[in-house]
Structures are given as C-alpha cells and as structure tokens.
C-alpha positions as CSV (number, residue, x, y, z in Angstrom):
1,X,105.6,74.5,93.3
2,X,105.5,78.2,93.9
3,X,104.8,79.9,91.2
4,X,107.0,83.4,89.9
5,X,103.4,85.3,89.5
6,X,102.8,84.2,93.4
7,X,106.2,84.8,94.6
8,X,105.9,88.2,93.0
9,X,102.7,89.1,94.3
10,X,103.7,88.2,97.4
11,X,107.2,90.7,97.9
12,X,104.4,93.4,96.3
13,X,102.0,93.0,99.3
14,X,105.1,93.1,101.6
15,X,105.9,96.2,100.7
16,X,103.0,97.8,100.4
17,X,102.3,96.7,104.1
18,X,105.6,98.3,105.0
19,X,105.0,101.3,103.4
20,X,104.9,104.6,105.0
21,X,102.2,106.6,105.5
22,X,103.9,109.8,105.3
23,X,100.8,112.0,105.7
24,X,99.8,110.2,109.0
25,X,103.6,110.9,110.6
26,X,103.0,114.3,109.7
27,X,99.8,115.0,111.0
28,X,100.6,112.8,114.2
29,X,104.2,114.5,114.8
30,X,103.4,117.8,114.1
31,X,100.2,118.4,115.0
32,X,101.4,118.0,118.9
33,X,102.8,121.8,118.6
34,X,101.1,123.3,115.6
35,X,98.0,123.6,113.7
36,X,98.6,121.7,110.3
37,X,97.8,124.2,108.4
38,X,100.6,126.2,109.4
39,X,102.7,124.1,107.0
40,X,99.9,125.0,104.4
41,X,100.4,128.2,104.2
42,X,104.0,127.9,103.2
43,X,105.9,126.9,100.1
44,X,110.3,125.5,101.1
45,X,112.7,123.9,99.1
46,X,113.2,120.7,100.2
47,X,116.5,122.1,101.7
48,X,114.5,124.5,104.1
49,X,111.7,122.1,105.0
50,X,115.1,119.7,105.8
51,X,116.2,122.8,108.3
52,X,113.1,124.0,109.5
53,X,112.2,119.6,110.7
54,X,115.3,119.6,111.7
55,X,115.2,122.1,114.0
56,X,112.5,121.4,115.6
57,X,113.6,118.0,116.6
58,X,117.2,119.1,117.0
59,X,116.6,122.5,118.8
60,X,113.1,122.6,120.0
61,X,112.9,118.7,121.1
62,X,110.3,117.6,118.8
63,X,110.4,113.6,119.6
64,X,110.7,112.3,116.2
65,X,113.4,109.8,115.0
66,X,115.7,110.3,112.1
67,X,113.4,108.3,109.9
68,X,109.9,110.3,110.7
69,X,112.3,113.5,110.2
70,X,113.1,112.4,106.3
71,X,109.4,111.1,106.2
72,X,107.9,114.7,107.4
73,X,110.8,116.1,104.9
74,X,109.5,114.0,102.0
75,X,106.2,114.9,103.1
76,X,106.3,118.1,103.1
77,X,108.4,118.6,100.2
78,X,106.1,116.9,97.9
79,X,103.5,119.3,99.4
80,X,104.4,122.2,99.9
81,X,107.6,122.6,98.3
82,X,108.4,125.4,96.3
C-alpha cells in the first residue's frame, strides 16, 4: 500500500522536474540578438516588459512561443521590473 507521504512526495518531484527554468529561456532566447545585459540595465513594469517581448516576437520575429514569451515576461519582471 502506497503511502500519502510517498504519493505526495512523488507529485512534488513531478513538478519540480517540470518546472521552468525561466533564467535559462531568457538567456537562450534572447541572447541570439542581444547582449544580456542589455535587459540589465533597464527597470519596466511588467506591462512594458509584456510589450517590449512581445514585440520582438510579434514584430521583429524573435522565434519564441507564447509560453517562453510569458516565461521571459515573468523573468524579466521579477528582475528588472520597476
């Protein structure tokens, strides 16, 4: 019989293997058209971090999907938001 502590323990390491690394699809996405520090040196709301990754995959053809675009957003949000 499966205990509740294993089936817990378990779901836990699930997700933590599923988990994003939200600093690697930064560095990986946007480091193919700019230096990282680029983002650094700037301080958005999440609002303008939202338009700025947005245009660059929407206007400037940045191949990222929907879901790296709200990981970057995230990303840089927590980071270097204002």
């Amino acid at each position: 019989m499966i205990s509740t502590l294993t089936l817990t323990w378990i779901s836990l390491y699930a997700a933590e293997k599923t988990k994003v690394d939200a600093k690697a699809v930064f560095e990986k996405r946007c480091s193919q058209c700019h230096n990282l520090e680029r983002a650094a040196a700037q301080k958005k709301t999440s609002k303008e971090w939202e338009k700025t990754v947005m245009r660059m995959k929407n206007v400037n053809g940045c191949p990222i999907t929907d879901e790296e675009a709200k990981t970057i957003i995230d990303y840089l949000t927590t980071n270097y938001g204002k």
